[in-house]
C-alpha positions in Angstrom: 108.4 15.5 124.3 108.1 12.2 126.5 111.0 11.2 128.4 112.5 7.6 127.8 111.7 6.1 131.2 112.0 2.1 132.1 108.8 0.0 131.3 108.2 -0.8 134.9 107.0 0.9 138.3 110.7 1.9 140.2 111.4 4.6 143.3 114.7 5.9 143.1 116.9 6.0 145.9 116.0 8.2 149.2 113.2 9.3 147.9 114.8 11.6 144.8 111.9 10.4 142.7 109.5 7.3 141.0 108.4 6.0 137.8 104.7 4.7 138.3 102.4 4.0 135.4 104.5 5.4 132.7 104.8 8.6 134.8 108.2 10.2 136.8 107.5 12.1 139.7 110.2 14.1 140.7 109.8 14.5 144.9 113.3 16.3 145.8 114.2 19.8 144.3 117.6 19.9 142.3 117.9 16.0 142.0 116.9 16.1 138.3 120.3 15.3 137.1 120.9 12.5 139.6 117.8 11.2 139.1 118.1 11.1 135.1 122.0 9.7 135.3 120.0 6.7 137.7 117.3 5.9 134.9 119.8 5.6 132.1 121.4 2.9 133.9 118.6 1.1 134.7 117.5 1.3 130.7 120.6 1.2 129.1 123.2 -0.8 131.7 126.4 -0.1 132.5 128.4 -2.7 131.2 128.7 -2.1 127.9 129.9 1.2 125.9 127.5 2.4 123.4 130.1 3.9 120.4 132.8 0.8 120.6 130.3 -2.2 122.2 133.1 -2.9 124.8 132.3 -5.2 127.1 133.6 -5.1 131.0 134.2 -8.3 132.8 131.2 -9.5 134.9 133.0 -9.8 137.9 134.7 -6.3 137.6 132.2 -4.4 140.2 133.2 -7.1 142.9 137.1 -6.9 141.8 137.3 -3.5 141.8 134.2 -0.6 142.1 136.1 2.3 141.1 138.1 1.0 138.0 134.7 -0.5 136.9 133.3 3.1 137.0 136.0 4.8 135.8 135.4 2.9 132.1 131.8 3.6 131.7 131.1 7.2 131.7 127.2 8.8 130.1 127.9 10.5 127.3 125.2 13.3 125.9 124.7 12.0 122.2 124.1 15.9 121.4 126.9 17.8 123.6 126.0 20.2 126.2 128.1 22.4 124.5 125.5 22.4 121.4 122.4 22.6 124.0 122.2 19.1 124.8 120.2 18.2 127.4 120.5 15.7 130.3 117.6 13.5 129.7 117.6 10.0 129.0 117.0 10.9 125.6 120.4 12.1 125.3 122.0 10.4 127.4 124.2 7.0 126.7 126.7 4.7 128.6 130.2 5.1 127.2 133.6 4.1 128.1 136.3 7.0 129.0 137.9 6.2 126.2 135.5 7.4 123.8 133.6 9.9 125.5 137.2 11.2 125.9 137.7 11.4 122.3 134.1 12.3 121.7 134.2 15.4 122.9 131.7 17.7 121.5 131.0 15.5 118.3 127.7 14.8 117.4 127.7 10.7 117.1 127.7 10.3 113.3 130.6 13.0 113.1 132.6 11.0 115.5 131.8 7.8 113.9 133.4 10.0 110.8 136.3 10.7 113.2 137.0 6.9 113.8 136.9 6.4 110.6 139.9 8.6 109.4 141.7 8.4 112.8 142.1 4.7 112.6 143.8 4.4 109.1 148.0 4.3 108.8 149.2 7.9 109.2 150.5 8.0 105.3 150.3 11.3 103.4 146.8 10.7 101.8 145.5 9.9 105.0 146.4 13.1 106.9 145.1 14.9 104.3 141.5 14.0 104.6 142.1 13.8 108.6 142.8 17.4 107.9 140.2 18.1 105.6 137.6 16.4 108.5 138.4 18.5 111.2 138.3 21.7 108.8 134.9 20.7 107.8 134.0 20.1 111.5 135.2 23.3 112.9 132.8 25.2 110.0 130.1 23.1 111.2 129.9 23.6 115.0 130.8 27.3 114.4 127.5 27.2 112.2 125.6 25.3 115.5 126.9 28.0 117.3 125.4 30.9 114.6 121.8 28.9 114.8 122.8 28.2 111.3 122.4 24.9 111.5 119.9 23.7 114.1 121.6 21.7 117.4 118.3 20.3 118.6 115.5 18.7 116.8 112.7 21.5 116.4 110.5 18.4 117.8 112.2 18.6 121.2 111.7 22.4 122.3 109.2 25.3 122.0 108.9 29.1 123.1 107.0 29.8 125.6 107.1 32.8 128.3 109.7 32.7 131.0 106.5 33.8 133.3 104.9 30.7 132.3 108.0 28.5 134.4 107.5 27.8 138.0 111.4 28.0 139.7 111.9 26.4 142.7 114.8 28.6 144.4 116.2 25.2 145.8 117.8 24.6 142.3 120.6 26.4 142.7 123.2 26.0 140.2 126.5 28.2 140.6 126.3 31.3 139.2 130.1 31.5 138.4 132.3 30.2 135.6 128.9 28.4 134.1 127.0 31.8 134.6 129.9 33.6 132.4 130.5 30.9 129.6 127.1 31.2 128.8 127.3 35.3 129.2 130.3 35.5 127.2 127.7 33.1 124.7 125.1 35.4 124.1 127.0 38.4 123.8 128.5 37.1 121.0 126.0 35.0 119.2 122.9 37.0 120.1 121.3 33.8 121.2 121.1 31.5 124.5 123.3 28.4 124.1 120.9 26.4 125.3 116.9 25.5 125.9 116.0 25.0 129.5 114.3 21.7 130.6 111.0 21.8 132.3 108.3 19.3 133.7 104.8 19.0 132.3 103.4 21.2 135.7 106.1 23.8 134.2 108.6 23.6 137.1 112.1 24.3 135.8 114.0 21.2 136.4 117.6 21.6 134.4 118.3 25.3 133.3 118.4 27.7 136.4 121.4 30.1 135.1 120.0 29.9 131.6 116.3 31.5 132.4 118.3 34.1 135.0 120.5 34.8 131.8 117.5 35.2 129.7 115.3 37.4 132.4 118.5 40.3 132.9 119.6 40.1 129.6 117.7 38.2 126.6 114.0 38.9 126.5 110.4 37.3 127.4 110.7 34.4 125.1 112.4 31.2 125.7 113.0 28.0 124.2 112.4 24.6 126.3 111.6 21.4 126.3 109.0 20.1 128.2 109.0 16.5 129.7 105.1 15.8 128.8 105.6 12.5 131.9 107.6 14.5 134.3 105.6 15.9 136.9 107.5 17.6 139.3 105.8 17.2 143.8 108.0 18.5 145.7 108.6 17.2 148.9 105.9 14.0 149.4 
């Protein structure tokens, strides 16, 4: 799939990474998730919140940086729970307020969720508020099954994990992530999630998920590849 990526030539800050002719090149070695929380700034701002269209006060970053930051949050319009990835795709600016509420809501459902949550609280109306979440709950259990597909089959394939290139530098924690996903696959007989790699197959998001599938799932993985993400190294 093609990453969303500004329609101009831009180097990220200390030299994380550049966009140049339509192309990212990825220089620094676990900066992926920086590097993709920068681009969605520069395409989608930061002043406005993408569910409710609130707008922040133009003067708010010289009043005061951290409140301004503190309202607009990126929200993963699939959740990460649900194998969301951090790509620009995915990714949106919200306010706290309703990525709070979000939560792991897909965007449709929690336009749904608005919808019932902002009517009086009469008798008829906590009935279908009911109704919603019980219908909600059967559906993310289903996500979780693989009943019900989290990702579009457009976004990911199988391919071999000794077809990924891993760059020990991306070290993610191997802790309480390691173990929620464990505790995942023990369960559902699945991975939770695909991993996220770049068009020279270098694993850029993913690094407990392909040691979860080496020790414990298989040969075959599923993953997206960024088809104008090339990943350097160190320039």
């Amino acid at each position: 799939m093609k990453l969303i990526l500004p329609d101009y030539d831009i180097k990220l800050g200390d030299g994380l990474a550049e966009v140049k002719n339509g192309i990212l090149y990825i220089y620094k070695p676990g900066s992926f998730k920086d590097v993709m929380y920068q681009l969605t700034y520069l395409i989608y701002g930061k002043d406005e919140c993408f569910f409710c269209h609130k707008k922040l006060r133009s003067n708010m970053l010289e009043m005061d940086n951290e409140k301004y930051f503190s309202q607009i949050t990126l929200d993963h319009l699939i959740p990460q729970e649900f194998g969301g990835p951090t790509i620009t795709n995915n990714l949106r600016p919200a306010c706290s307020e309703c990525n709070s509420s979000k939560g792991n809501m897909y965007p449709d459902e929690f336009l749904e969720y608005r919808k019932y949550y902002n009517k009086k609280r009469d008798k008829e109306s906590k009935k279908a508020r009911r109704e919603f979440k019980e219908s909600l709950r059967n559906t993310q259990e289903q996500r979780r099954k693989g009943e019900i597909e989290s990702i579009s089959k457009e976004w990911f394939t199988d391919e071999l994990i000794r077809n990924i290139y891993v760059s020990f530098w991306i070290a993610e924690p191997l802790g309480a992530m390691y173990k929620k996903q464990e505790r995942f696959l023990k369960k559902y007989k699945r991975l939770p999630k695909p991993i996220v790699v770049s068009q020279n197959r270098f694993l850029l998001d993913g690094f407990n998920t392909i040691l979860l599938a080496k020790y414990n799932y298989g040969e075959q993985i599923k993953i997206i590849v960024l088809e104008n993400v090339i990943f350097v190294g160190f320039p």
